[in-house]
KEDOKE-355462 format. One record per residue (C-alpha): x, z, y; residue in three letters. Coordinates in steps of 0.25 Angstrom, whole numbers, padded with zeros to 4 digits, always signed. Layout:
# KEDOKE-355462
XZYALA...
***
This chain:
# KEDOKE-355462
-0165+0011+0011UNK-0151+0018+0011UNK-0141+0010+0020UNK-0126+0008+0018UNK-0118+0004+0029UNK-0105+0000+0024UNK-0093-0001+0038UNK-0084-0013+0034UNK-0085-0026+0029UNK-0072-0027+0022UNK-0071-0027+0005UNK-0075-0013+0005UNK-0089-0014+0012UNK-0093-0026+0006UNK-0089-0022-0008UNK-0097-0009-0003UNK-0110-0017+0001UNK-0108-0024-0010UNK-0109-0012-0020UNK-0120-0005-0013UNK-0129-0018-0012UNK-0128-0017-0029UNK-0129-0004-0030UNK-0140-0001-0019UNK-0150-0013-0020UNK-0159-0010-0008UNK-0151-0001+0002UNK-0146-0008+0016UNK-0130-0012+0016UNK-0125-0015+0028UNK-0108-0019+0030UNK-0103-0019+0044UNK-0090-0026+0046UNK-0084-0028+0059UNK-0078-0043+0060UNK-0087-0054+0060UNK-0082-0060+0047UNK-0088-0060+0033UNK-0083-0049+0025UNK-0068-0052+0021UNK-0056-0048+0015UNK-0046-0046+0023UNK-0036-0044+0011UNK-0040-0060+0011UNK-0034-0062+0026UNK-0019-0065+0021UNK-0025-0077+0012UNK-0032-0081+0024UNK-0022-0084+0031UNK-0012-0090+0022UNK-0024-0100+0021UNK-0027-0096+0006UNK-0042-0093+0011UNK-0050-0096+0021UNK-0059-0087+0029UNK-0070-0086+0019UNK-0060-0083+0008UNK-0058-0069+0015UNK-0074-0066+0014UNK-0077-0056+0006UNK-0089-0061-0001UNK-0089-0078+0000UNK-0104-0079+0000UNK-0110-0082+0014UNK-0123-0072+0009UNK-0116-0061+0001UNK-0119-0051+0010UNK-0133-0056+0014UNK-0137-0057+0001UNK-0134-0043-0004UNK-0141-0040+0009UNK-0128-0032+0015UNK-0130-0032+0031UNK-0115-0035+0037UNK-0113-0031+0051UNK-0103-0036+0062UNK-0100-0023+0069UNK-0090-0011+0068UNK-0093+0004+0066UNK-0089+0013+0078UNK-0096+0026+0073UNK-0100+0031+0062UNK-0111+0043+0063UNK-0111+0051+0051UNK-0123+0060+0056UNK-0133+0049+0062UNK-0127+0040+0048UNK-0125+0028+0060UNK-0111+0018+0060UNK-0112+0016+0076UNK-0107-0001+0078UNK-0100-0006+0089UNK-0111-0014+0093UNK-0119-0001+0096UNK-0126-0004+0083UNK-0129+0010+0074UNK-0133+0008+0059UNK-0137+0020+0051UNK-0131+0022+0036UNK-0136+0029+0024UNK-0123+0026+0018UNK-0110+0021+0025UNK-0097+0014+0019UNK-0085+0014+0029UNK-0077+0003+0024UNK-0070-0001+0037UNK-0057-0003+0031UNK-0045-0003+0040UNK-0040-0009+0053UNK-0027-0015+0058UNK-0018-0004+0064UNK-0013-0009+0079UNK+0002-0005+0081UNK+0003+0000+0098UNK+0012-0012+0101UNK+0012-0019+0113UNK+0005-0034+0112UNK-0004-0031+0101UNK-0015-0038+0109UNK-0007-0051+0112UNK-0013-0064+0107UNK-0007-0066+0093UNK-0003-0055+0090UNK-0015-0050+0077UNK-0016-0040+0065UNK-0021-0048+0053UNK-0034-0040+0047UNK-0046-0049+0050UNK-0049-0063+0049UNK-0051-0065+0065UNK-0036-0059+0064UNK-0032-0069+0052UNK-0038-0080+0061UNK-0028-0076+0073UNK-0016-0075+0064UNK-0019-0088+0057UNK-0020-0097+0070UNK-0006-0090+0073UNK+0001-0089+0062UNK+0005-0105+0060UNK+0017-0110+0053UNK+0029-0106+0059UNK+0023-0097+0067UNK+0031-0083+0073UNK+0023-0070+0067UNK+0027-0057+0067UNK+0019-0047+0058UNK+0019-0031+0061UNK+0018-0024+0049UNK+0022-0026+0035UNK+0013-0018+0027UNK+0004-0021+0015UNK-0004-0029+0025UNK+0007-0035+0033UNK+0014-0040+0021UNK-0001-0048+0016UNK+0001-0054+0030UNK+0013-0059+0030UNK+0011-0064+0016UNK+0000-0073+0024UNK+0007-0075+0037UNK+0021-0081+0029UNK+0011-0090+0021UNK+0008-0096+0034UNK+0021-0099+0038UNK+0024-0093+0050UNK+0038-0087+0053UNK+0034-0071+0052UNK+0040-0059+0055UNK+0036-0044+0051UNK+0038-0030+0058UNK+0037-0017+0049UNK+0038-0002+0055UNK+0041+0002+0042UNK+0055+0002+0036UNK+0052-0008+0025UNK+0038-0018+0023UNK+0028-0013+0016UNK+0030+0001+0020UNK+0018+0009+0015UNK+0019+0002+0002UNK+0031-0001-0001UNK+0045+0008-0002UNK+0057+0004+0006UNK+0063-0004-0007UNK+0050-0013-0010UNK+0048-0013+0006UNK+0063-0018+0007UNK+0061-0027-0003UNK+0049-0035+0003UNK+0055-0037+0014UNK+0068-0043+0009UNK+0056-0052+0003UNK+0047-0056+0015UNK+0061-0058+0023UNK+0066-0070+0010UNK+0052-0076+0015UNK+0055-0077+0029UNK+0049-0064+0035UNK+0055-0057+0045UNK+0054-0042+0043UNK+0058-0033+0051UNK+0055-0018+0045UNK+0058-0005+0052UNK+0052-0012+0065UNK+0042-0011+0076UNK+0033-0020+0085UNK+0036-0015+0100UNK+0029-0027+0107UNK+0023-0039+0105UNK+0023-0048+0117UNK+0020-0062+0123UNK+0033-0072+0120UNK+0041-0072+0133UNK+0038-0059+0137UNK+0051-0052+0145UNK+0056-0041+0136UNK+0063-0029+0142UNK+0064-0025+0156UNK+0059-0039+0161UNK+0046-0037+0150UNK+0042-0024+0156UNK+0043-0030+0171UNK+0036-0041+0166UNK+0024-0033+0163UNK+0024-0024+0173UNK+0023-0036+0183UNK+0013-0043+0173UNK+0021-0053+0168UNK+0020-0050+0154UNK+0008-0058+0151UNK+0001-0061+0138UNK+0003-0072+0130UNK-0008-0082+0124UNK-0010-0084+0109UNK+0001-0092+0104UNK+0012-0091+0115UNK+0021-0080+0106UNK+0025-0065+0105UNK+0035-0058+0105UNK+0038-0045+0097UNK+0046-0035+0100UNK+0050-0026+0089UNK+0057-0010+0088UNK+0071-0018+0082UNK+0073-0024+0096UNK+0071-0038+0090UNK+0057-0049+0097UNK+0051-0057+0087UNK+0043-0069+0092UNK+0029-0072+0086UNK+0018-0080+0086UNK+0009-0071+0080UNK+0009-0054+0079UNK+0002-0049+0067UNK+0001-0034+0066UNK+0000-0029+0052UNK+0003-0012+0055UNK-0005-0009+0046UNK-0023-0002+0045UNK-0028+0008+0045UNK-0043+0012+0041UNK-0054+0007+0051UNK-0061+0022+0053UNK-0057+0023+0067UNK-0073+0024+0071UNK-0077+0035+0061UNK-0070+0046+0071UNK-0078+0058+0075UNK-0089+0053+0061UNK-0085+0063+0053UNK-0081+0055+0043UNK-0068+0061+0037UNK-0056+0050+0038UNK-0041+0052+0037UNK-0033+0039+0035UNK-0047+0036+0031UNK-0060+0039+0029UNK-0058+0050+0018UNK-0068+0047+0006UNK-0070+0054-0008UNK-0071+0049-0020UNK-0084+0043-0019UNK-0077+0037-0005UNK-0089+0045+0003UNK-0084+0051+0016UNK-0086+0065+0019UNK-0099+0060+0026UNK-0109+0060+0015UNK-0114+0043+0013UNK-0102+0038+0020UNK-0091+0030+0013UNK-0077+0023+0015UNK-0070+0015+0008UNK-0060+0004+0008UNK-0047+0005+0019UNK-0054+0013+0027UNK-0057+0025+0017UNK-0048+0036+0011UNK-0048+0039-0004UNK-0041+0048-0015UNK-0031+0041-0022UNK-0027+0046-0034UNK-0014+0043-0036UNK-0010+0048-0023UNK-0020+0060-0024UNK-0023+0058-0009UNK-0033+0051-0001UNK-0029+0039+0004UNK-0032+0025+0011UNK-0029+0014+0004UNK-0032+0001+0010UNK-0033-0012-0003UNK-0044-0019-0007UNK-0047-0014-0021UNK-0047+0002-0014UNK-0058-0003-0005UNK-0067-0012-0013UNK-0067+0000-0023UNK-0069+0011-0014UNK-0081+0003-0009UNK-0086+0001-0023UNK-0087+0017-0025UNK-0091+0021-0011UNK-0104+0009-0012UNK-0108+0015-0024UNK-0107+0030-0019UNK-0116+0025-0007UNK-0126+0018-0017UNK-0127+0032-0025UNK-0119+0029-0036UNK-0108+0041-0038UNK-0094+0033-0038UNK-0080+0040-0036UNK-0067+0032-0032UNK-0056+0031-0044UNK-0046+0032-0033UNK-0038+0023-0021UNK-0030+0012-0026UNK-0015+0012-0020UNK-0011-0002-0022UNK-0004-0012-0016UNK+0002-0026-0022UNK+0008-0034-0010UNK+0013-0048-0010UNK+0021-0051+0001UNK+0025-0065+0002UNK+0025-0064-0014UNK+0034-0051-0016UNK+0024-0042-0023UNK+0025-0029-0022UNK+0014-0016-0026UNK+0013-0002-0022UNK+0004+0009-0032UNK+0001+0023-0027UNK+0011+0033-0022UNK+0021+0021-0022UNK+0031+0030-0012UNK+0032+0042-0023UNK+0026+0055-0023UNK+0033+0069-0021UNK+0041+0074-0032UNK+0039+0060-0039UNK+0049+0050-0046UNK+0051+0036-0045UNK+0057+0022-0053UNK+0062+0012-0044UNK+0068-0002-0049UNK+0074-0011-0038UNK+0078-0027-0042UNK+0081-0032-0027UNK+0086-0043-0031UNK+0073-0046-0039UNK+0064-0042-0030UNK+0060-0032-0037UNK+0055-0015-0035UNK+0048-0005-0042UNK+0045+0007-0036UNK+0039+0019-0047UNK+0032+0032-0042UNK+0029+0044-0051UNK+0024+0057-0050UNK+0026+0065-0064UNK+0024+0053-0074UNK+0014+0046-0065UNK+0017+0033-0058UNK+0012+0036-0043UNK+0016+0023-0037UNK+0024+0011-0037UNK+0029+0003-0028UNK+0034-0012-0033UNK+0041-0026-0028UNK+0041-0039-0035UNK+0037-0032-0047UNK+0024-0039-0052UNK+0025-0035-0067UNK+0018-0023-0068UNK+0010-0022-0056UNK-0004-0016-0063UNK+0003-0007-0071UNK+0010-0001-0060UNK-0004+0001-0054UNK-0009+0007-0066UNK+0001+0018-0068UNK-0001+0022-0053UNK-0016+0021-0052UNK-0018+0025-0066UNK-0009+0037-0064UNK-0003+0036-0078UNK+0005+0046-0084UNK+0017+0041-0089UNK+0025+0051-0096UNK+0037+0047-0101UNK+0034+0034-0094UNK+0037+0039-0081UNK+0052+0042-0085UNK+0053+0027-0092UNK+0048+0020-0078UNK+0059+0028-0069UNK+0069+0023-0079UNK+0062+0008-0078UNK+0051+0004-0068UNK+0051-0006-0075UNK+0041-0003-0087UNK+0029+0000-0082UNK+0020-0007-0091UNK+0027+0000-0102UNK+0023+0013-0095UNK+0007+0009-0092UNK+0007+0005-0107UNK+0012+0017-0112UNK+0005+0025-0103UNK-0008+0022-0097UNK-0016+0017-0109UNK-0015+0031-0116UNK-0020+0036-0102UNK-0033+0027-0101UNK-0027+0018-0091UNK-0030+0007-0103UNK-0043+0010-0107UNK-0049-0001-0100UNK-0040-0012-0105UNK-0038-0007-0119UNK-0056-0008-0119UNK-0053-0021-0113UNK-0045-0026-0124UNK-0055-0021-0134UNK-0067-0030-0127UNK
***
């Protein structure tokens, strides 16, 4: 009996297990996840906390015996070694489970910024539910919270953190929010915006400390810990941040949001071939015959950008472990590609970002700017092929910017109308993409 061992417990191993058990009737599945929660979503953390759902509305699967009636085995454990010659995951409780066919699917972890106070009481990065737990008990109405990091992330928990009333406060390295999505215009812009909603941002700026409320500052700080003086203070009783501008913020509560990075950390000296990370192929096999990624933790080509790349969203990982479960079951499937897509509502500015939405060497570009409205669109070619986009308040034509950069639609004549006004896309897509096949499903839709 052939046994698939999948590492992860998130949308992409379940989804995995999931595939594997249709496709593979009889072999033995097992997922090992390494919190002691149900499989869950933590895209559904946010809505958590706003109170939208509760616990159980995070679950992946609601049903009590999903996984025992498809007869997946779940672990509680976490992977320190994976032996690609003895075909063993070595566990941190000493356990060893022999694989036929394994699926990495670790996703990513929390980056921890090297800043002084990180292990004070309150202070939390928001990424599992025993986390969501610690910031809901602290986040009340009214309460003092300062958030480091306003990136894709960061902005989905301030979303959550606002809608609980507290007085909050965020910290950006980057000269603008949104800084790997967003260009200095549409970062610029959702600033202004989160600032008309009573955020405080403070771009360009670092956390240097965190430290208990009342702690000496200065010379008198220093002396004060050298003699043992400086303490540390219990749940509840403040901090204080001290930030790169010279400026101390008080908070409640400390929620780091710096941004992930791929959980792979335990696959050194494997042999397993990771860059950013774990670098698959098409089918998402590693370079170790019968060993998969996918999901946050795995690297992919991406068409648009014609390089690998990790892209961490949802629909990348549920697909990804779609092809690689029916790789592991025998059944020859390739990856289309890696989807680079992010739509963003931060505290109800929308705002998207397709594909190479920075530009690309020897490109041109269309921009249009309504400040006033609120509004920016961003347009990227390369030839008469739209590469990226970036957009702010500009909801109308969402889909179609998608399908002009994933598509990679050739415009023609198109391309010159768009630089002169943005603004017609959808002209452009109708023009242009039906006589190219990017139609076809649609038009047999409208026949049935």
């Amino acid at each position: 009996m052939t046994h698939h061992i999948i590492l992860g417990a998130g949308p992409a191993g379940v989804i995995a297990a999931e595939t594997l058990r249709k496709h593979c009737p009889q072999d033995r599945i097992t997922i090992v996840g390494d919190e002691k929660e149900a499989p869950y979503s933590r895209m559904a953390i946010p809505y958590l906390l706003i109170g939208n759902v509760e616990e159980k509305g995070t679950w992946l699967r609601k049903g009590d015996t999903h996984f025992a009636d498809l007869r997946i085995d779940i672990m509680n454990a976490r992977a320190t070694q994976v032996d690609t010659v003895a075909r063993q995951v070595v566990l941190d409780n000493g356990q060893k489970l022999a694989f036929d066919k394994l699926l990495i699917a670790t996703g990513s972890q929390p980056v921890r910024p090297p800043i002084a106070g990180m292990d004070l009481p309150g202070v939390h990065p928001c990424w599992t539910l025993a986390d969501a737990r610690a910031i809901a008990a602290l986040a009340k109405p009214g309460a003092k919270v300062l958030q480091m990091g306003a990136g894709f992330i960061g902005c989905i928990i301030m979303e959550a953190l606002k809608q609980r009333g507290v007085e909050l406060s965020v910290v950006e390295m980057g000269d603008r929010m949104v800084p790997r999505m967003m260009g200095p215009m549409a970062g610029g812009m959702i600033r202004d915006w989160c600032e008309t909603k009573g955020v405080k941002v403070y771009v360009g700026t670092r956390v240097e400390s965190i430290e208990p409320a009342g702690t000496p500052s200065g010379i008198l700080g220093k002396l004060a810990s050298a003699i043992g003086l400086g303490g540390s203070a219990p749940a509840g009783q403040g901090l204080q941040v001290r930030l790169s501008n010279g400026q101390t913020v008080e908070a409640d509560l400390v929620i780091s949001a710096t941004g992930v990075r791929p959980a792979i950390g335990f696959l050194k000296d494997s042999g397993i071939t990771c860059l950013q990370g774990i670098l698959t192929d098409q089918c998402l096999q590693t370079n170790v015959p019968g060993i998969y990624a996918a999901g946050d933790c795995a690297e992919a080509f991406d068409n648009v950008s014609g390089q690998t790349i990790v892209s961490a969203i949802q629909p990348n990982a549920a697909e990804q472990a779609r092809v690689a479960a029916l790789n592991m079951a025998g059944q020859h499937t390739t990856l289309k590609g890696v989807t680079q897509i992010n739509v963003l509502d931060t505290l109800g500015l929308i705002s998207t970002s397709f594909g190479n939405w920075q530009g690309v060497e020897g490109g041109e570009q269309a921009q249009l700017t309504d400040q006033a409205a609120g509004k920016h669109l961003s347009l990227q070619f390369k030839d008469d092929v739209m590469v990226g986009c970036n957009s702010v308040g500009w909801t109308e034509h969402v889909g179609v910017m998608r399908g002009l950069v994933e598509g990679q639609v050739r415009l023609g004549d198109w391309k010159d109308r768009l630089i002169q006004d943005p603004t017609r896309l959808m002209d452009a897509y109708l023009a242009c993409a039906q006589g190219q096949g990017q139609w076809s499903g649609a038009a047999d839709a409208r026949r049935r």
